[in-house]
Rosetta silent file (secondary structure, phi, psi, omega in degrees, C-alpha in Angstrom):
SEQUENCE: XXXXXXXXXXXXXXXXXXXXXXXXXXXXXXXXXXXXXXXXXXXXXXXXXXXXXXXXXXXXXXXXXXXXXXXXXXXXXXXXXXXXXXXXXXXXXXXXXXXXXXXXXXXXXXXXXXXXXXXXXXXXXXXXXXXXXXXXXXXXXXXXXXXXXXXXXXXXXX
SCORE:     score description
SCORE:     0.000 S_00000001
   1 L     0.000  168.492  176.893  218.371   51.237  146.766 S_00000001
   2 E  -167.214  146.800  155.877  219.948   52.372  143.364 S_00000001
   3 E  -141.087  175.679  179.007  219.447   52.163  140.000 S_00000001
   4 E  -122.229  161.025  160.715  220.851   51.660  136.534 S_00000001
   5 L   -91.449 -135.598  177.483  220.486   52.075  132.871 S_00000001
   6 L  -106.150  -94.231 -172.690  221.482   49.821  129.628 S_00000001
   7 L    -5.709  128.963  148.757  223.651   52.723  128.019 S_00000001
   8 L    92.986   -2.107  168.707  227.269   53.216  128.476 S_00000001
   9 L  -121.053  136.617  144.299  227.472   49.098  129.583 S_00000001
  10 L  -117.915 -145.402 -156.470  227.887   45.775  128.523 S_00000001
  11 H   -64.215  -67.818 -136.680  226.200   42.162  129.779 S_00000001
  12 H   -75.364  -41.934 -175.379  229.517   41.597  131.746 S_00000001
  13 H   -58.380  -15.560 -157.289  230.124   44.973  132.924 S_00000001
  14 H  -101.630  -12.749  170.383  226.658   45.926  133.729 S_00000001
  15 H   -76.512  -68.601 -167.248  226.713   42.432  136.384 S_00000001
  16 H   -23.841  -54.953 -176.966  229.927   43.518  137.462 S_00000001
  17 H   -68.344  -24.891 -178.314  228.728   46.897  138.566 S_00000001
  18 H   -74.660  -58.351 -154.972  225.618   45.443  140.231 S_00000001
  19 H   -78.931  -29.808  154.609  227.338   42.830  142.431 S_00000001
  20 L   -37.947  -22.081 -177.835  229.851   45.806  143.398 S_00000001
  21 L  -105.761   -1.690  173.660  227.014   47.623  144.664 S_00000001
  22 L    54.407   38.002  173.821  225.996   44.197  146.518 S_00000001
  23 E  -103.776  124.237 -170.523  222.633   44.449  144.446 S_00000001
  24 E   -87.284  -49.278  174.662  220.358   40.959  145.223 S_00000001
  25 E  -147.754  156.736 -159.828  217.623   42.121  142.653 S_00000001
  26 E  -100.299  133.936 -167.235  217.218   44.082  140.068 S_00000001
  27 E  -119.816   87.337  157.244  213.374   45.739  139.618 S_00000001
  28 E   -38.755  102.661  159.422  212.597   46.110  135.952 S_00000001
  29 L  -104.567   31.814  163.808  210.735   49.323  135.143 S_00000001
  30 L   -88.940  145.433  148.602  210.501   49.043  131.780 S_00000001
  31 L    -5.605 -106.557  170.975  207.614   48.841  129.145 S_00000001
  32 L   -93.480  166.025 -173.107  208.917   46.836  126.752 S_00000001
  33 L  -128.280   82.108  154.774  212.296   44.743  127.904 S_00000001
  34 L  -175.719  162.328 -167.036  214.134   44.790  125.250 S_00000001
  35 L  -145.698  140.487 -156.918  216.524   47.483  123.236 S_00000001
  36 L   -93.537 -172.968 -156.695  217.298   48.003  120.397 S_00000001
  37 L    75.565  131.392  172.979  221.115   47.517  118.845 S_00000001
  38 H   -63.390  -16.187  154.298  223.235   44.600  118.617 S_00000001
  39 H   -58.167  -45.433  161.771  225.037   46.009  121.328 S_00000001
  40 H  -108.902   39.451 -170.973  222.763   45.870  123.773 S_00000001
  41 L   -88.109   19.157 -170.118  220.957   42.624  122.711 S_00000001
  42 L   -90.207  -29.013 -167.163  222.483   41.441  126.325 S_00000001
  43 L  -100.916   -7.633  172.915  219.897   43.550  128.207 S_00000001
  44 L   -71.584  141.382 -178.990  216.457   42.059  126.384 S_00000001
  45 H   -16.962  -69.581 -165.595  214.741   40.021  129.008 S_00000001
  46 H   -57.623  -49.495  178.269  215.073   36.919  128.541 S_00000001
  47 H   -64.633  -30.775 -179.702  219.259   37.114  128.118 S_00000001
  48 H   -88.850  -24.053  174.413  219.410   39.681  130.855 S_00000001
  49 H   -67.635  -20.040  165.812  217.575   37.126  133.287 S_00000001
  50 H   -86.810   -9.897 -153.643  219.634   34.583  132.759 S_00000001
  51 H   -90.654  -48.289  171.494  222.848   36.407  132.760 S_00000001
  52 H   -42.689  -27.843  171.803  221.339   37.522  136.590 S_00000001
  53 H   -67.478  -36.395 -157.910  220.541   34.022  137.435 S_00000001
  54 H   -83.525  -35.179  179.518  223.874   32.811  136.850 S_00000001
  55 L   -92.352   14.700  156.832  225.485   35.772  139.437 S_00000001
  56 L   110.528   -4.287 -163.343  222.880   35.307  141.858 S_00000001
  57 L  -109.970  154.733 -154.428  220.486   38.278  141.274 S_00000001
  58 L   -93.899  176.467  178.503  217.180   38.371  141.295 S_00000001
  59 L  -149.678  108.394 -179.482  214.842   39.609  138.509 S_00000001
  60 E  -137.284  143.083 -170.769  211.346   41.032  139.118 S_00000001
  61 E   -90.775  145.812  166.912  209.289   43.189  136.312 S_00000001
  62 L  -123.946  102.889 -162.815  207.259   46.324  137.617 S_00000001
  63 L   -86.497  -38.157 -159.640  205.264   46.901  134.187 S_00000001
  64 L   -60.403   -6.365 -165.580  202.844   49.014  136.282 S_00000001
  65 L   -95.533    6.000 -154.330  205.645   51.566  137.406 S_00000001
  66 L  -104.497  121.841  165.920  206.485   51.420  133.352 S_00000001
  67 L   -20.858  123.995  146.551  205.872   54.909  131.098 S_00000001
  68 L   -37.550  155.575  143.438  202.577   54.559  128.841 S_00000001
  69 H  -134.157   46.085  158.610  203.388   54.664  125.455 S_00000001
  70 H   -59.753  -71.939  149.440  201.504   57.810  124.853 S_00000001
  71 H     2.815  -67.611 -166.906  204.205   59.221  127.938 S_00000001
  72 H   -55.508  -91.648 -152.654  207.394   57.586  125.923 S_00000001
  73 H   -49.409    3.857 -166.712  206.172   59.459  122.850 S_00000001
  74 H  -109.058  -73.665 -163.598  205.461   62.924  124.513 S_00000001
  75 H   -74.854  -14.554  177.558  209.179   62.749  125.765 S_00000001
  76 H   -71.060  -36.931 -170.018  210.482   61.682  122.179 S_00000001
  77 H   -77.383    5.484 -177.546  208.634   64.330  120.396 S_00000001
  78 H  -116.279  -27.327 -169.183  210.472   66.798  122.951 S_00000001
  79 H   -82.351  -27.003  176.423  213.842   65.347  122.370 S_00000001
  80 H   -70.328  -73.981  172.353  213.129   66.004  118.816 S_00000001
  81 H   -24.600  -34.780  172.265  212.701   69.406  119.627 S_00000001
  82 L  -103.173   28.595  168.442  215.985   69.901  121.560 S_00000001
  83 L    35.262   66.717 -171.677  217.729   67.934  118.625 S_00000001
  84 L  -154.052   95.828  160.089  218.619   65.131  121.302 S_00000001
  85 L   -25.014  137.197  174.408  218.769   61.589  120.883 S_00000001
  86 L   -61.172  -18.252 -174.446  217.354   59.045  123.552 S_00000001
  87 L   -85.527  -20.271  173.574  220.953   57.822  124.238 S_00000001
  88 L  -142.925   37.116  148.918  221.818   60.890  125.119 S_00000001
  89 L   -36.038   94.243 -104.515  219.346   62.636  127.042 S_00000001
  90 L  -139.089  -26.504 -173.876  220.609   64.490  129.858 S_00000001
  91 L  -177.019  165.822 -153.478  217.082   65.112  131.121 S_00000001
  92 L   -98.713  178.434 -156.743  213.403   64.380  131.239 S_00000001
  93 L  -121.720  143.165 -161.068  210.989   67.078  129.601 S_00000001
  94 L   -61.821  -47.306 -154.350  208.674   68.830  132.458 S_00000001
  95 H   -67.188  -40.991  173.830  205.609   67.838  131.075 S_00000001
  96 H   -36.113 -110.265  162.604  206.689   64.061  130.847 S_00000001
  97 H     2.415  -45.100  158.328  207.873   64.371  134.486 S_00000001
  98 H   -72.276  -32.473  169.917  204.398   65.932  135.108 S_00000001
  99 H   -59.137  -69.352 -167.052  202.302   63.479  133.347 S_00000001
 100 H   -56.998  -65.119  168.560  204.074   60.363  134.486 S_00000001
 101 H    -9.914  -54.348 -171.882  203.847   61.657  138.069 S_00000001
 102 H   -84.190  -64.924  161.895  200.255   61.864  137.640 S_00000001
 103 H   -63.694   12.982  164.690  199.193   59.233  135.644 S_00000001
 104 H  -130.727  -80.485  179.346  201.431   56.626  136.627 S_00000001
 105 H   -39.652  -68.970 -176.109  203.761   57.498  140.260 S_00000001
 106 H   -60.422  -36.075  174.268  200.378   58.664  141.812 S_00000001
 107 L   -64.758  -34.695 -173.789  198.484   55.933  140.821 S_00000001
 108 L  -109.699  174.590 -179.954  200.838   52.836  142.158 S_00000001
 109 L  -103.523  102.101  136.882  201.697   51.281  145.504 S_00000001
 110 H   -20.229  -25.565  170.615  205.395   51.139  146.010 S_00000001
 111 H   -52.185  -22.114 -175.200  204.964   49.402  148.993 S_00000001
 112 H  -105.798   18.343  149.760  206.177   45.816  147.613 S_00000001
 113 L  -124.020   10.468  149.912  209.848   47.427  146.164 S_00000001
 114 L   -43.071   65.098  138.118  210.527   49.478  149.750 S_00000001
 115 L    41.761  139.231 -174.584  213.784   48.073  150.641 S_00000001
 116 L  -113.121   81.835  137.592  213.246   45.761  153.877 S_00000001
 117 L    26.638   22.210 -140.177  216.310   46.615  156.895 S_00000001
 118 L  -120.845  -31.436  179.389  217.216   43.017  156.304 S_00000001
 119 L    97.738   -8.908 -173.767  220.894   43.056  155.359 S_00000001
 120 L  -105.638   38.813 -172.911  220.119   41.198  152.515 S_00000001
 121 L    82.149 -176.569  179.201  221.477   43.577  149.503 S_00000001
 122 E   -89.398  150.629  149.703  220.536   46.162  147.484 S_00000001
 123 E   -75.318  131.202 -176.456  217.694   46.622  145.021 S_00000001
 124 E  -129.437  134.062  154.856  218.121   48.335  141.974 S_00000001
 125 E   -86.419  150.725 -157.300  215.877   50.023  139.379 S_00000001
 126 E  -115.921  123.570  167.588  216.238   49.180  136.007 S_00000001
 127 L  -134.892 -153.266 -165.204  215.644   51.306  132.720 S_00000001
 128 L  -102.372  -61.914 -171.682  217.690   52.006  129.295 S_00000001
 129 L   -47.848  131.057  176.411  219.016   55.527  129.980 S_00000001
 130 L   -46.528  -53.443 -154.629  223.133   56.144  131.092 S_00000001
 131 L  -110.725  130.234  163.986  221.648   58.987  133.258 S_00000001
 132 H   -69.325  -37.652 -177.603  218.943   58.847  135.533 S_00000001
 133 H   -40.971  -11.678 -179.566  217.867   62.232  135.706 S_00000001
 134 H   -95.141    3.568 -174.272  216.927   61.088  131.942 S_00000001
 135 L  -160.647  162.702 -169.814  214.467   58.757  132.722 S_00000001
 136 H   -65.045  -16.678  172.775  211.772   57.793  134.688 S_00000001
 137 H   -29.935  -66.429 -138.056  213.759   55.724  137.446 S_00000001
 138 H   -66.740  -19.232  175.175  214.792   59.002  138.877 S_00000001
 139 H   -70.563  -26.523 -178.812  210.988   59.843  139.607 S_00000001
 140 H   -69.005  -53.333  163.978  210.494   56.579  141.155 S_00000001
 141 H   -17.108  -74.569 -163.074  213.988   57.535  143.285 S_00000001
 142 H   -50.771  -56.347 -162.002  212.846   60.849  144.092 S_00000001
 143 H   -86.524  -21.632  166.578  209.388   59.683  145.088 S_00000001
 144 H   -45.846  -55.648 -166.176  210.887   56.249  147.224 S_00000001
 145 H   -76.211  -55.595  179.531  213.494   59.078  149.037 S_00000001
 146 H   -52.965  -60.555  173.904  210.727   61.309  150.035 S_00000001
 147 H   -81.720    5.076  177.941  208.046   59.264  151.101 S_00000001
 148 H  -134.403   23.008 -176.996  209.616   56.109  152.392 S_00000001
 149 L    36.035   43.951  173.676  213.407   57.806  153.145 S_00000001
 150 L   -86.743  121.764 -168.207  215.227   55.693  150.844 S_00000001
 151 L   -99.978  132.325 -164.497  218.395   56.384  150.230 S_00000001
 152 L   -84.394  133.298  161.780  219.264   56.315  146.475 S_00000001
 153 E  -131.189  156.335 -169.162  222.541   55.685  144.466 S_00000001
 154 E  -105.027  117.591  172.130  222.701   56.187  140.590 S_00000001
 155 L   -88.517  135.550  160.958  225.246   53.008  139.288 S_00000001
 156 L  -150.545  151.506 -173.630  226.825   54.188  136.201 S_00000001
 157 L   -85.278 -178.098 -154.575  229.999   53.011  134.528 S_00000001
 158 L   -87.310    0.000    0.000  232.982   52.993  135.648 S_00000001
């Protein structure tokens, strides 16, 4: 399994990097699916599902593995504190990371994006942030590696 952000890509680059990584579907863990910038208007839903249809990749939303957004707003008000912009957040804030754990990560079943032995590509999770460690992906990673021994790769660009 692996996942990616938005940040630091664009439409073509951010397929590019996927089908290099031989990832078959991409598992949306966002909220809302869309971002904001004219830069990234390639990555709002609709436009990133089609750009995925046309290379072959799948598209499935996981709203339930997606931050409240009392949770988003927790970790904003701490990035304000560390004078640090969401683009370039380097890392998630403990209580966020404790919270979401609890109230989200404990709460769902994981069982239907557990990678299947099949041979049939990679999976990827999908958020905004360049880094994972900056976002909630990496909790999903983290909890995916322990309890089901899923081995993780972070895509970022090249």
């Amino acid at each position: 399994m692996a996942t990616i952000g938005v940040y630091g890509f664009d439409g073509e680059s951010f397929v590019r990097r996927l089908q290099h990584a031989d990832v078959h579907l991409l598992l949306d863990v966002r909220q809302r699916r869309g971002v904001r910038g004219p830069e990234y208007s390639w990555a709002n839903s609709l436009r990133l599902q089609a750009a995925l249809a046309r290379a072959r990749i799948g598209y499935e939303h996981h709203p339930e593995l997606a931050p409240t957004t009392e949770l988003r707003r927790l970790q904003y008000a701490e990035d304000a504190r560390r004078g640090v912009g969401k683009r370039s957040r380097r890392e998630l804030a403990d209580e966020y990371a404790r919270r979401y754990t609890a109230e989200v990560l404990d709460r769902a079943d994981l069982a239907p994006i557990v990678p299947v032995p099949s041979g049939s590509g990679t999976a990827a999770l999908f958020c905004v942030e360049l880094d994972a460690e900056a976002c909630h992906r990496s909790l999903i990673a983290q909890r995916l590696r322990e309890r089901h021994r899923v081995a993780i790769e972070h895509l970022r660009p090249s």
